[in-house]
VOGU-3710 file (C-alpha; in Angstrom, 3 decimals, decimal comma):
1> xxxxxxxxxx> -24,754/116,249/-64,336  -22,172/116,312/-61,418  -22,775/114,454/-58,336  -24,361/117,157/-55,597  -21,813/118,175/-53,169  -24,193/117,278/-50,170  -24,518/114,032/-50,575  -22,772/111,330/-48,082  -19,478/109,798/-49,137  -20,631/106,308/-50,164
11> xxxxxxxxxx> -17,390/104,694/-49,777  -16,711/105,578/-46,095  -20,549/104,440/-45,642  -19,707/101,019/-46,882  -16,547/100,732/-45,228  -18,017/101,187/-41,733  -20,529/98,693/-42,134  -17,969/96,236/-43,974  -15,568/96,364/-40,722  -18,253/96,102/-38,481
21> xxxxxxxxxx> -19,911/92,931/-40,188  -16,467/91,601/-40,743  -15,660/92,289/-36,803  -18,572/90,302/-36,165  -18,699/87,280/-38,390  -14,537/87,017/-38,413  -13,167/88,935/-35,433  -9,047/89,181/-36,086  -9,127/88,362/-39,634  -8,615/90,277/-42,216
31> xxxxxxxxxx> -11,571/91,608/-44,187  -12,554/90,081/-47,166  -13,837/91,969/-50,421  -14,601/90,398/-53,633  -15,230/91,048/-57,239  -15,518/88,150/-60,159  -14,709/88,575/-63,480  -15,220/85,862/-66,845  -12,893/86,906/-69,494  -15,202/85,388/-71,768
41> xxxxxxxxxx> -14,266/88,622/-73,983  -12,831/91,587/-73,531  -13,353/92,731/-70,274  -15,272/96,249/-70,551  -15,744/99,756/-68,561  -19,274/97,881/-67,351  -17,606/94,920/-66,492  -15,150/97,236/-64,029  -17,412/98,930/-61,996  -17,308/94,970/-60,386
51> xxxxxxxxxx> -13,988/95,807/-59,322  -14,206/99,561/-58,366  -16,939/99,404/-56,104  -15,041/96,926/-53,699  -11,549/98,599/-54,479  -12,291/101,799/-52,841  -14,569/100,243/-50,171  -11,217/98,022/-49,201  -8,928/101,155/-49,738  -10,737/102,904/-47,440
61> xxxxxxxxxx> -10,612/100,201/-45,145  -6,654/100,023/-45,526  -6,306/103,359/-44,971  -8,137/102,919/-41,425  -5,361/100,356/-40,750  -6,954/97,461/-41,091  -5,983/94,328/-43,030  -8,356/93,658/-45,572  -8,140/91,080/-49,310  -9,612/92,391/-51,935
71> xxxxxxxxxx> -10,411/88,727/-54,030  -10,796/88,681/-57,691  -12,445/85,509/-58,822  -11,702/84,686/-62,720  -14,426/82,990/-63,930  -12,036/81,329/-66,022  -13,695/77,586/-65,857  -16,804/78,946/-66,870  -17,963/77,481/-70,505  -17,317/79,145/-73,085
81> xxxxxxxxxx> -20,925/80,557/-74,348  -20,073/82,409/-78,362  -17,845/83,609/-80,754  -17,421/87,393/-79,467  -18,153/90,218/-82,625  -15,190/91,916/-84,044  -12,307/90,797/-82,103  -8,981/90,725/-83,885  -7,538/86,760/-84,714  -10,833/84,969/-84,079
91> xxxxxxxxxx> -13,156/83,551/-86,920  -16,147/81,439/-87,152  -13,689/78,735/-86,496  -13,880/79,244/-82,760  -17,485/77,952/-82,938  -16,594/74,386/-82,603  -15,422/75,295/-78,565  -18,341/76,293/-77,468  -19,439/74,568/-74,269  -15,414/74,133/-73,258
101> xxxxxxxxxx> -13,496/75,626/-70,552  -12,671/79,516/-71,354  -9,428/77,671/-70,323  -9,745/74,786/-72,763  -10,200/77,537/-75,416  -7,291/78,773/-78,391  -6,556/82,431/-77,722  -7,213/84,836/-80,737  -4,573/84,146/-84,001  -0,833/85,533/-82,953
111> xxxxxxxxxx> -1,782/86,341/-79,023  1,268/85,252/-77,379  -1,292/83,936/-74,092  -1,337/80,341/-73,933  -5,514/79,991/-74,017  -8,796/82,874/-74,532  -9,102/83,353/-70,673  -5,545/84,165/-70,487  -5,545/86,516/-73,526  -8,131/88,845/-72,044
121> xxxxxxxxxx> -7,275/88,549/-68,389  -3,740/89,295/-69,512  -5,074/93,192/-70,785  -7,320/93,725/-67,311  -4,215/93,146/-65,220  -2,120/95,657/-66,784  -5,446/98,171/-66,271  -5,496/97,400/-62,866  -2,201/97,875/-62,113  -2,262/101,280/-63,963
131> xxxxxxxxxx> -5,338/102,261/-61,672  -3,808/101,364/-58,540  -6,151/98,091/-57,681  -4,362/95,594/-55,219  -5,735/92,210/-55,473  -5,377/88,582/-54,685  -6,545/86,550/-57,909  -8,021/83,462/-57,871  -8,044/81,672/-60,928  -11,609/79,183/-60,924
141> xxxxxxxxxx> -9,793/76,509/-63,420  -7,204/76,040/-60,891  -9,470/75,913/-58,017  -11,806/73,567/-59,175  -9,111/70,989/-60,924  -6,926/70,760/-57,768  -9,814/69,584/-55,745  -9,651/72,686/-53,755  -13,328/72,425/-54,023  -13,671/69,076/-53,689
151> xxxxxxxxxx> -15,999/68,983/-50,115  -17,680/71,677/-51,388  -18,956/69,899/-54,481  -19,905/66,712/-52,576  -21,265/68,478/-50,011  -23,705/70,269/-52,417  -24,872/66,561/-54,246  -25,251/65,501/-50,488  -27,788/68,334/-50,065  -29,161/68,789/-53,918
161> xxxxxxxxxx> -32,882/68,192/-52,825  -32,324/70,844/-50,320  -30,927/73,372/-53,437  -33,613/72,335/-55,783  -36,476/73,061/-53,333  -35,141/76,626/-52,652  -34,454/77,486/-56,410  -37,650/75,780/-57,164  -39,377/78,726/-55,112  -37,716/81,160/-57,447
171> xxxxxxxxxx> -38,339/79,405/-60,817  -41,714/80,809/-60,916  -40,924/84,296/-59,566  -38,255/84,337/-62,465  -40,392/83,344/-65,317  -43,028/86,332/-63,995  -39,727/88,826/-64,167  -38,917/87,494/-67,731  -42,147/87,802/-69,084  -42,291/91,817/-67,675
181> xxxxxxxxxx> -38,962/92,223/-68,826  -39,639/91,134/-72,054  -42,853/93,607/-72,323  -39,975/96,441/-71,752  -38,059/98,327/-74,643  -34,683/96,885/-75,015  -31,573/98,840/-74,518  -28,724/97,458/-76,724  -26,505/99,314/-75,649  -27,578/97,462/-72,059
191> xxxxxxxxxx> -27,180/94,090/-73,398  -23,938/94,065/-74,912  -22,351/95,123/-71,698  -24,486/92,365/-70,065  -22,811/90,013/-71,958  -19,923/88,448/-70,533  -20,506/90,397/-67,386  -19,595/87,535/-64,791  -23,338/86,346/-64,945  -21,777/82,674/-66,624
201> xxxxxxxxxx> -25,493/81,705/-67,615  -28,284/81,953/-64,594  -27,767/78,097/-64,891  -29,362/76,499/-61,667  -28,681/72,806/-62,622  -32,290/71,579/-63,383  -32,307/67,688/-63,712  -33,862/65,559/-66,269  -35,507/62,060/-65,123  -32,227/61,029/-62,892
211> xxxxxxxxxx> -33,791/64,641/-60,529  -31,627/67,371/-60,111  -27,779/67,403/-59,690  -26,356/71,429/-58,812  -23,253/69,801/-60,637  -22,070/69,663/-64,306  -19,325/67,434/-65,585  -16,635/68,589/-68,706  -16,759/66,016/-71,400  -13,879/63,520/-71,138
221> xxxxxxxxxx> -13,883/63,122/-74,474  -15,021/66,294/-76,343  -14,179/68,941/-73,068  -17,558/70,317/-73,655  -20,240/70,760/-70,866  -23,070/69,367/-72,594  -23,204/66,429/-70,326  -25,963/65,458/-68,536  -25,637/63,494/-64,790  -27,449/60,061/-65,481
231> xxxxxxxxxx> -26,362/58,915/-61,562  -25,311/59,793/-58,687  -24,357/57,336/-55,768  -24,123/59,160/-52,239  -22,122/56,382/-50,520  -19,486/55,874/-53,061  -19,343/59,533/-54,887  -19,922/57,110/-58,197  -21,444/59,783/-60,697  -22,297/58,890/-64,483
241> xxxxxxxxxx> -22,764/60,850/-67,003  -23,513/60,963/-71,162  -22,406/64,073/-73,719  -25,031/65,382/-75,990  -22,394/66,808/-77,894  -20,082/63,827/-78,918  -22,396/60,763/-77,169  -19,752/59,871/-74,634  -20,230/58,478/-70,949  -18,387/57,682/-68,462
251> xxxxxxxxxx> -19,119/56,125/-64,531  -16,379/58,381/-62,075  -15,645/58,983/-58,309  -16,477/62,383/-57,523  -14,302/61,748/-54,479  -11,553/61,769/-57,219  -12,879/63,494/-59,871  -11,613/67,265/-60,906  -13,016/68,566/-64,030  -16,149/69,688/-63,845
261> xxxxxxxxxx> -18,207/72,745/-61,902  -21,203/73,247/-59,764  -23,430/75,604/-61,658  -23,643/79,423/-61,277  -26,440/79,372/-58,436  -24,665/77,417/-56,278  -20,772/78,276/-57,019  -21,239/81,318/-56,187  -22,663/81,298/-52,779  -20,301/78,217/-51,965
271> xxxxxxxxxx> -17,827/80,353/-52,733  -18,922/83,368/-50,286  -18,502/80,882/-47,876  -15,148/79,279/-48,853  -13,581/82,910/-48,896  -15,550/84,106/-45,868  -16,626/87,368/-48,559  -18,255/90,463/-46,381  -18,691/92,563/-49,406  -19,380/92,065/-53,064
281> xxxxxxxxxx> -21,477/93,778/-55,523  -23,698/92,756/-58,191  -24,668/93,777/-61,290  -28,381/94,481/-62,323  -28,334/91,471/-64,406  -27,709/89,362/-60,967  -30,177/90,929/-58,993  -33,469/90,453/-59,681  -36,317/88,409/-58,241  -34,699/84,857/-58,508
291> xxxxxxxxxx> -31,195/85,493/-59,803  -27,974/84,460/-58,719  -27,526/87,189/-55,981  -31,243/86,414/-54,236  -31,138/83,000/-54,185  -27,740/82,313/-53,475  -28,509/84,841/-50,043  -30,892/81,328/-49,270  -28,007/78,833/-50,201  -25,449/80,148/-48,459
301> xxxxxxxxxx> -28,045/80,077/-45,438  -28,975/76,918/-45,448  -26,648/74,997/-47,693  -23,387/75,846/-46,954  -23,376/77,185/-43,457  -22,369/80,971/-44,487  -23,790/84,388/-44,900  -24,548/86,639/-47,957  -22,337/89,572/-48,430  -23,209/93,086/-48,222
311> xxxxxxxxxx> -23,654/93,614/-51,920  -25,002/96,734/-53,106  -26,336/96,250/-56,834  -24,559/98,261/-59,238  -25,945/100,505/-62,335  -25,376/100,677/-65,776  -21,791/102,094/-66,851  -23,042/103,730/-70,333  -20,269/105,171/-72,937  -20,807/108,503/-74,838
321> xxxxxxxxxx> -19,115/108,892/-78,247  -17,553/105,499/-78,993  -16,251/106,556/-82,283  -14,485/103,978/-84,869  -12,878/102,489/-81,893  -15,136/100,341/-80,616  -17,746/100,594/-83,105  -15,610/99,119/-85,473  -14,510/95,807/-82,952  -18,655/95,463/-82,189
331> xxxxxxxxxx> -18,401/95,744/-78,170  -18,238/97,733/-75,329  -14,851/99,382/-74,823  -12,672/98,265/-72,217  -10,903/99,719/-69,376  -7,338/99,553/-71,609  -9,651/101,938/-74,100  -10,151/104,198/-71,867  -7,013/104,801/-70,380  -5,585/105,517/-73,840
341> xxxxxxxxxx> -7,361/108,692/-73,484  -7,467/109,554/-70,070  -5,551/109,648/-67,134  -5,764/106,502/-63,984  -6,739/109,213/-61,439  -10,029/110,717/-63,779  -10,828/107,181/-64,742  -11,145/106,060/-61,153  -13,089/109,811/-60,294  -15,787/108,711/-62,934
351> xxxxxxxxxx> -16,740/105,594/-60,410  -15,539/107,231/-56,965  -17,846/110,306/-57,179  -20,906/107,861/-57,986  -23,028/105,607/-55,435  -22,765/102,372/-56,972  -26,481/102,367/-57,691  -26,466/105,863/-59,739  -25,528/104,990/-63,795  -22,905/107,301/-65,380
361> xxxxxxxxxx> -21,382/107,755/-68,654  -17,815/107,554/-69,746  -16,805/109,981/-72,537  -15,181/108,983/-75,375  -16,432/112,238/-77,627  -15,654/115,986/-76,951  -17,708/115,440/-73,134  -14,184/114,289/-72,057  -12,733/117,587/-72,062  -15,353/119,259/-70,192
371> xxxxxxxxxx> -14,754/115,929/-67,737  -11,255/117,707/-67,499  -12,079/120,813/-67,195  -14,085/119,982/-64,071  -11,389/117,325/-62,349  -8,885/120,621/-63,079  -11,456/122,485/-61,795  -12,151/119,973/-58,304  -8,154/119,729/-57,934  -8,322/123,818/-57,528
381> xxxxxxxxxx> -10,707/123,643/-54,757  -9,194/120,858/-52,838  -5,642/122,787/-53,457  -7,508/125,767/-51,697  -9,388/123,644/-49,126  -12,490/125,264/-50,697  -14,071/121,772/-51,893  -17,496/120,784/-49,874  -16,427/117,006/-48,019  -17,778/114,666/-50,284
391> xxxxxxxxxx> -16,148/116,010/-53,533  -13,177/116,374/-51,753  -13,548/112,309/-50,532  -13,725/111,290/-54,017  -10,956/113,677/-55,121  -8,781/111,998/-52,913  -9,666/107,881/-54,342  -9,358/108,873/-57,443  -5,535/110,729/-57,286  -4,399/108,070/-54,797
401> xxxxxxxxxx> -4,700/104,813/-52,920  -3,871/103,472/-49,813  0,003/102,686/-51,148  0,531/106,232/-52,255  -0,430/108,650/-55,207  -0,913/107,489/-58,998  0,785/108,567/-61,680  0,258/112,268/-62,401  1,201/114,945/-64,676  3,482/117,349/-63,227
411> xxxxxxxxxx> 2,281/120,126/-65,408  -1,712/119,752/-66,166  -2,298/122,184/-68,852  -6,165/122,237/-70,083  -7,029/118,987/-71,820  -9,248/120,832/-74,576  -5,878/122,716/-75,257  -3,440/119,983/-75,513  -6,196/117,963/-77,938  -6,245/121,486/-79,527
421> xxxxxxxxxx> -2,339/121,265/-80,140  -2,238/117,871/-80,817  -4,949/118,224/-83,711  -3,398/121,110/-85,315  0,199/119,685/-84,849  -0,712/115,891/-85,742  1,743/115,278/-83,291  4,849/116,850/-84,067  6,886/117,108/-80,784  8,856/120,521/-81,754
431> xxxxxxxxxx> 5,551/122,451/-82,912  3,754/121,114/-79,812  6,547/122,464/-77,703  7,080/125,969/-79,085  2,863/126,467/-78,659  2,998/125,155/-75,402  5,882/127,312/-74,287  4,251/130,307/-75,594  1,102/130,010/-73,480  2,105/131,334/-70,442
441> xxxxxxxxxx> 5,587/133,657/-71,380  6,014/134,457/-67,754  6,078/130,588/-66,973  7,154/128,398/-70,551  6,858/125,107/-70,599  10,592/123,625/-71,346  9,904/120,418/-72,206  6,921/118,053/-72,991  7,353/115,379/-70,385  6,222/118,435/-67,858
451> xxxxxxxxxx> 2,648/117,867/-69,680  2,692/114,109/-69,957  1,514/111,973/-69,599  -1,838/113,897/-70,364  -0,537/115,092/-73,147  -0,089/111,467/-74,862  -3,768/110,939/-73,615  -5,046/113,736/-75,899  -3,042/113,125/-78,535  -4,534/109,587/-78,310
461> xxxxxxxxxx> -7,871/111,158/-78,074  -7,487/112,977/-81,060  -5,949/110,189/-83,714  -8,643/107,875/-82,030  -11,892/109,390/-81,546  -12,077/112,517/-83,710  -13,031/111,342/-87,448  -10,531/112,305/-90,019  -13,071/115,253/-91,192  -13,412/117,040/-87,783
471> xxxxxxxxxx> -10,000/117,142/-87,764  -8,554/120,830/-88,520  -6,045/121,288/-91,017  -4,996/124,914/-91,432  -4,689/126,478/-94,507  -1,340/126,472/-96,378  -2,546/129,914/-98,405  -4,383/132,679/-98,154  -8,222/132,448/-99,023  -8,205/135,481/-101,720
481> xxxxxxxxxx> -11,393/135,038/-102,435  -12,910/135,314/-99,423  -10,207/138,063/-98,463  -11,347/140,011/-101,241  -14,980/139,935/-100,778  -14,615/141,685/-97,141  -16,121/144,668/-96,578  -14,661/147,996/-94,916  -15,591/146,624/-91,393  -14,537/143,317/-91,739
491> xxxxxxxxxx> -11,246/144,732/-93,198  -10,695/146,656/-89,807  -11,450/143,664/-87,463  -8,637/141,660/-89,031  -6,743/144,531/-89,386  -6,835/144,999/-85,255  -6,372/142,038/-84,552  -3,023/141,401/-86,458  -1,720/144,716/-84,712  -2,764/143,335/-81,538
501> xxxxxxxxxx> -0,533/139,847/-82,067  2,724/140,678/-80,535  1,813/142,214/-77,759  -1,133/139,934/-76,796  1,185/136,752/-77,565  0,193/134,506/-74,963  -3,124/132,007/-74,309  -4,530/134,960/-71,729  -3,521/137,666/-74,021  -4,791/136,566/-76,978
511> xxxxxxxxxx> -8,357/135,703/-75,601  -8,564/139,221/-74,532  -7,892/140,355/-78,068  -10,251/138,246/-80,147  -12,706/138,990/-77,447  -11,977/142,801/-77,706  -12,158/143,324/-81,692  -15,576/143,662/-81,814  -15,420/145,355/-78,610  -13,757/148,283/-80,224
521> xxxxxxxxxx> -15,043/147,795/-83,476  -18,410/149,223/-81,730  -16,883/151,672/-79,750  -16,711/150,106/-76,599  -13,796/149,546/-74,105  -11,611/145,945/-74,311  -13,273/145,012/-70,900  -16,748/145,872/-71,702  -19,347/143,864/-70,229  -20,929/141,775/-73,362
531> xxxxxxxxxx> -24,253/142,065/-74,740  -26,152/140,344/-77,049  -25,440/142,353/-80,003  -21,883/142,690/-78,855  -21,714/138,651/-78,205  -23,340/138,239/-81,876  -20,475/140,019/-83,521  -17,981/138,120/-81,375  -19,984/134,998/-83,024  -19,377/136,539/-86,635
541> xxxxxxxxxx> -16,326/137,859/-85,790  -14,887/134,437/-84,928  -16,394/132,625/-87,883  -15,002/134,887/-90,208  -11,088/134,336/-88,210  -11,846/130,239/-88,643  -12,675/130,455/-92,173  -9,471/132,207/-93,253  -7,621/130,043/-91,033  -9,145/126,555/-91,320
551> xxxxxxxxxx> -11,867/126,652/-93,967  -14,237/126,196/-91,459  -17,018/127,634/-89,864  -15,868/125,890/-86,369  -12,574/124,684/-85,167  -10,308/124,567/-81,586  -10,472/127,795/-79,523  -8,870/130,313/-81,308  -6,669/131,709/-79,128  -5,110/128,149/-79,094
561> xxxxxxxxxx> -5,456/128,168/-82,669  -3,923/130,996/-83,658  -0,657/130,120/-80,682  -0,493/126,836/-82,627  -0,347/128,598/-85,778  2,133/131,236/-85,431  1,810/135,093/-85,406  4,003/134,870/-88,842  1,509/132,802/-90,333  -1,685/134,285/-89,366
571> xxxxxx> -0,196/137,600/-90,660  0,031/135,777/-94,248  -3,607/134,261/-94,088  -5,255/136,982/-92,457  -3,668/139,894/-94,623  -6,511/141,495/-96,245
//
């Protein structure tokens, strides 16, 4: 169901209170938005409604005229939890670096990217720069092995009684959320976009009989984080640790000493501070009664001398009609997926015309060209000046940023019709042209790169989503049986309709004609008004036109159908 029309623009909403927070924490600077991202995996349509909701919020911003840093955080030092299903060059094999650095980690077999994070930031980039995102990334390996960190860190062991006693006031509020959550049905669908969603693991760094250390040391010997801190000296940063994994230990400065992380519930808010963040979102997953989000509002407090961003929590992206695609790789698909179907600008309307708490559903199946219909539909109204303010607001984030407009198609003809042409064609640029050229006479088409690149998008569509048997294939002869089985009637219809071709040979025309057969056939006017007998005919009328052409009951809309398939050769299969 659309968005209503009445409701408040969410991004300008957000982008008044961002400036004014930002004017009052950090007068002069610029503003500071952030997103994080673990390319644990591939990095999917859930995972980008992290980077969305701050995008347009600090587009919005830049389009005010104010200087604002949009921050992606790659999680990329975060350990590196399982072997992800079904992803192409990766085996079993990858087991044995679990607990390692996503950085420490082999990409997939033949990925020219020098480790995993790498590999699957490497195909988020290139979908951000297609949908017109401007960021400043900030890789967390880097950070945390230059020592950029490095007060940070000791300034957390300094204070770790002070972090244990405020997530020690969650702990029991969490284990009362599990236990409800557990009593729930479980969405699967909901969990494997969860996974690998920037949560790392709601690790809090709970101590064994040393106490608690927020802290967790990389194996010098094995690279894996199943350490545990034995020691920690205040005065002389000494910290010792022991591996579970390979039964290592070591004695280091901390002062000095560069590989290792704080855990999730404490990097995170130490890094709200670092950055000086104003706005960041969070998913559901972060923000329930003592997740990372709540308690890290109390540790940036009273820990590291900062304040919480405002961070609206964020709904469930959900994915209709995934198809062999992604079914057959076992996850979520990713933003890359999507925009092998669809154009930047309706990609970016699917998450501007939403509040960040309202779920939504990106289409994979036939949904997407009724999704086009109504963006073609929306760019009408705004063309007119006829769209109500809020569709018109999300119109505009979606078909351009800050910088300028995105990529469009110079000539956008109706999706459903160019998936229609590209099914019946399978592609063939001189048969697409002619049918594309003959729907409108009094305006051809003289080349395809007028009707790209949505035109590559629904050919995409169709060799990627649409299973090889709802594919249409049109008939190479005539079906004689069928022909000859037709009663007087039936014999007429057809017989009408092929002396209506030529001069009903456009898109317009020839709806009008396989509309107005049956029309005439029961002595009505071509422009009658339809009734239900009248629209039941239509309904046989149209089955019987689909069965000589295509064998099936069903197919693309015929007037595109019989444009794609030529007035010469309709006359041959339709020739009773």
């Amino acid at each position: 169901m659309a968005q209503s029309s009445t409701e408040t623009d969410w991004v300008s909403r957000f982008a008044d209170d961002v400036i004014a927070e930002s004017e009052r924490r950090a007068p002069g600077k610029p503003v500071v938005v952030a997103s994080g991202l673990s390319p644990s995996g591939p990095i999917h349509l859930g995972n980008l409604r992290e980077v969305m909701t701050p995008h347009l919020v600090a587009d919005e911003i830049r389009r005010r005229g104010h200087e604002v840093r949009h921050v992606i955080s790659w999680d990329d030092y975060d350990r590196y939890r399982k072997v992800p299903a079904g992803v192409e060059g990766v085996d079993d094999s990858w087991g044995e670096h679990i607990g390692k650095p996503l950085t420490s980690v082999p990409a997939p077999a033949g990925s020219p990217h020098p480790n995993w994070a790498e590999h699957f930031k490497a195909a988020m980039v290139e979908s951000l720069a297609e949908l017109g995102v401007e960021f400043d990334p900030i890789s967390q390996t880097e950070q945390y092995t230059s020592g950029a960190y490095r007060e940070q860190i000791l300034h957390a062991m300094k204070h770790r009684a002070r972090i244990d006693g405020i997530l020690d006031q969650y702990r029991t509020k969490a284990k009362v959320q599990a236990k409800k959550q557990q009593q729930k049905p479980v969405d699967e669908a909901e969990l494997e976009a969860a996974e690998g969603s920037g949560a790392a693991s709601e690790d809090d760094g709970s101590g064994g009989s040393a106490g608690y250390f927020p802290y967790k040391p990389y194996c010098g010997n094995c690279e894996k984080d199943l350490t545990t801190v034995t020691e920690y000296i205040d005065a002389t940063t000494e910290l010792t640790y022991s591996c579970t994994a390979c039964g290592f230990s070591e004695t280091v400065r901390l002062s000095e000493f560069n590989r290792g992380k704080l855990v999730w519930k404490v990097d995170w808010p130490m890094r709200w501070a670092y950055e000086g963040v104003i706005f960041e979102p969070s998913g559901v997953d972060h923000s329930s009664p003592g997740s990372s989000f709540v308690v890290g509002g109390q540790i940036v407090r009273e820990v590291f001398d900062g304040a919480q961003p405002i961070g609206p929590m964020y709904a469930f992206v959900g994915i209709s009609g995934m198809a062999k695609m992604s079914s057959s790789r076992g996850g979520v698909p990713t933003p890359a997926d999507a925009l092998k179907i669809m154009e930047a600008p309706l990609l970016r309307w699917l998450y501007a015309r939403r509040k960040p708490n309202q779920s939504f559903k990106i289409a994979f199946d036939q949904e997407i060209q009724r999704l086009y219909d109504e963006w073609d539909k929306l760019e009408s109204k705004v063309a007119e000046g006829a769209a109500l303010p809020a569709d018109a607001a999300a119109y505009s984030r979606a078909a351009r940023t800050a910088a300028g407009e995105l990529s469009r198609t110079p000539r956008p003809l109706p999706y459903r019709t160019l998936a229609s042409v590209a099914d019946i064609t399978a592609g063939h640029d001189e048969q697409t042209l002619r049918i594309l050229s003959e729907l409108d006479p009094a305006n051809p088409l003289t080349s395809l790169d007028e009707a790209r690149p949505r035109l590559d998008r629904a050919e995409n569509w169709i060799t990627t989503q649409v299973p090889a048997d709802a594919r249409t294939v049109v008939r190479s002869e005539p079906d004689a049986e069928l022909l000859g089985s037709l009663d007087d009637e039936a014999r007429e219809s057809l017989r009408l309709l092929l002396e209506g071709l030529d001069s009903h040979w456009s898109l317009d025309g020839l709806t009008t004609l396989v509309y107005g057969v049956p029309k005439v056939m029961a002595g009505l006017e071509p422009d009658a008004k339809p009734t239900p007998e009248l629209k039941a005919a239509q309904r046989s009328f149209f089955a019987l036109l689909y069965r000589l052409l295509v064998s099936r009951e069903t197919g693309p809309r015929l007037p595109t159908l019989l444009l794609a398939v030529g007035a010469d050769r309709v006359r041959k299969l339709l020739a009773a």
